[in-house]
C-alpha positions in Angstrom: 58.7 -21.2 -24.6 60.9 -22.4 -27.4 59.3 -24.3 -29.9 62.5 -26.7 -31.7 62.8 -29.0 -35.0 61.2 -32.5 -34.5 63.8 -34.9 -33.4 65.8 -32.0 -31.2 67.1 -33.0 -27.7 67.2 -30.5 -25.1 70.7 -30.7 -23.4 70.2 -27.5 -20.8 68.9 -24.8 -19.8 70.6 -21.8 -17.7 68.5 -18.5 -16.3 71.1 -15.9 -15.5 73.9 -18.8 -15.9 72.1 -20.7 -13.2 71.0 -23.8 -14.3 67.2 -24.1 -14.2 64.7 -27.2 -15.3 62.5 -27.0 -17.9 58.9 -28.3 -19.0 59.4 -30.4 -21.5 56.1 -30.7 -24.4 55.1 -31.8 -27.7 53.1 -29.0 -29.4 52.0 -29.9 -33.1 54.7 -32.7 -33.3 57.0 -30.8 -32.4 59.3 -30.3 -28.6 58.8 -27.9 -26.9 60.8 -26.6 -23.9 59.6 -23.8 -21.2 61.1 -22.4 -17.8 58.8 -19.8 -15.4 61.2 -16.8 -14.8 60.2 -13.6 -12.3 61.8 -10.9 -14.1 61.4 -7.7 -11.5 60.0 -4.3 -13.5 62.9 -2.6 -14.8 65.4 -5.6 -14.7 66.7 -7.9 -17.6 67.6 -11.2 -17.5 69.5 -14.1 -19.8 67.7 -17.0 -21.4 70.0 -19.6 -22.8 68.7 -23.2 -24.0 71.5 -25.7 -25.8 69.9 -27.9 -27.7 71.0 -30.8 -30.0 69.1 -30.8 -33.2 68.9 -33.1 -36.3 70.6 -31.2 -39.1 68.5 -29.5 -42.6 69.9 -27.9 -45.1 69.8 -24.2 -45.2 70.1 -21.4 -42.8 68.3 -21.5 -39.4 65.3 -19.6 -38.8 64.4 -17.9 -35.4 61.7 -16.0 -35.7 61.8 -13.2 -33.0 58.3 -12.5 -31.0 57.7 -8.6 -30.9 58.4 -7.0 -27.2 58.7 -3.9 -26.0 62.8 -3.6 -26.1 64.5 -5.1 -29.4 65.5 -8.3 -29.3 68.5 -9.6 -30.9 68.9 -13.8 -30.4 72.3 -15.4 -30.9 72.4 -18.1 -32.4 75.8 -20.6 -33.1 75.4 -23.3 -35.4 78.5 -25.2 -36.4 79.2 -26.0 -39.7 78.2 -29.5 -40.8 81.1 -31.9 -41.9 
């Protein structure tokens, strides 16, 4: 589940570079998008949501839930005008 700004849009979402659907909620005000993946023991797999989101000032925060393996998100935010 990713939890996004209020106003954000969700343009796609790809498991593995396959494009997959997504739930699409409001939790506290704010969207929230979700896919069900099978992820075999053992095995690692690629999660990538594109999103368009109202612009803030500031950096971006992505707070990073703790698993078992380190995680490292990337995250590619172009520069406002």
């Amino acid at each position: 589940r990713l939890l996004a700004t209020k106003g954000s849009k969700l343009m796609s979402v790809t498991s593995n570079g396959e494009r997959t659907p997504a739930i699409t909620q409001v939790e506290n005000g704010r969207p929230s998008f979700e896919i069900q993946v099978a992820i075999p023991p053992g095995q690692s797999g690629e999660l990538a949501f594109r999103l368009r989101e109202p612009s803030s000032p500031g950096e971006p925060k992505v707070p990073v839930q703790p698993l078992l393996d380190n995680v490292s998100p990337r995250v590619s935010v172009p520069a406002c005008p």
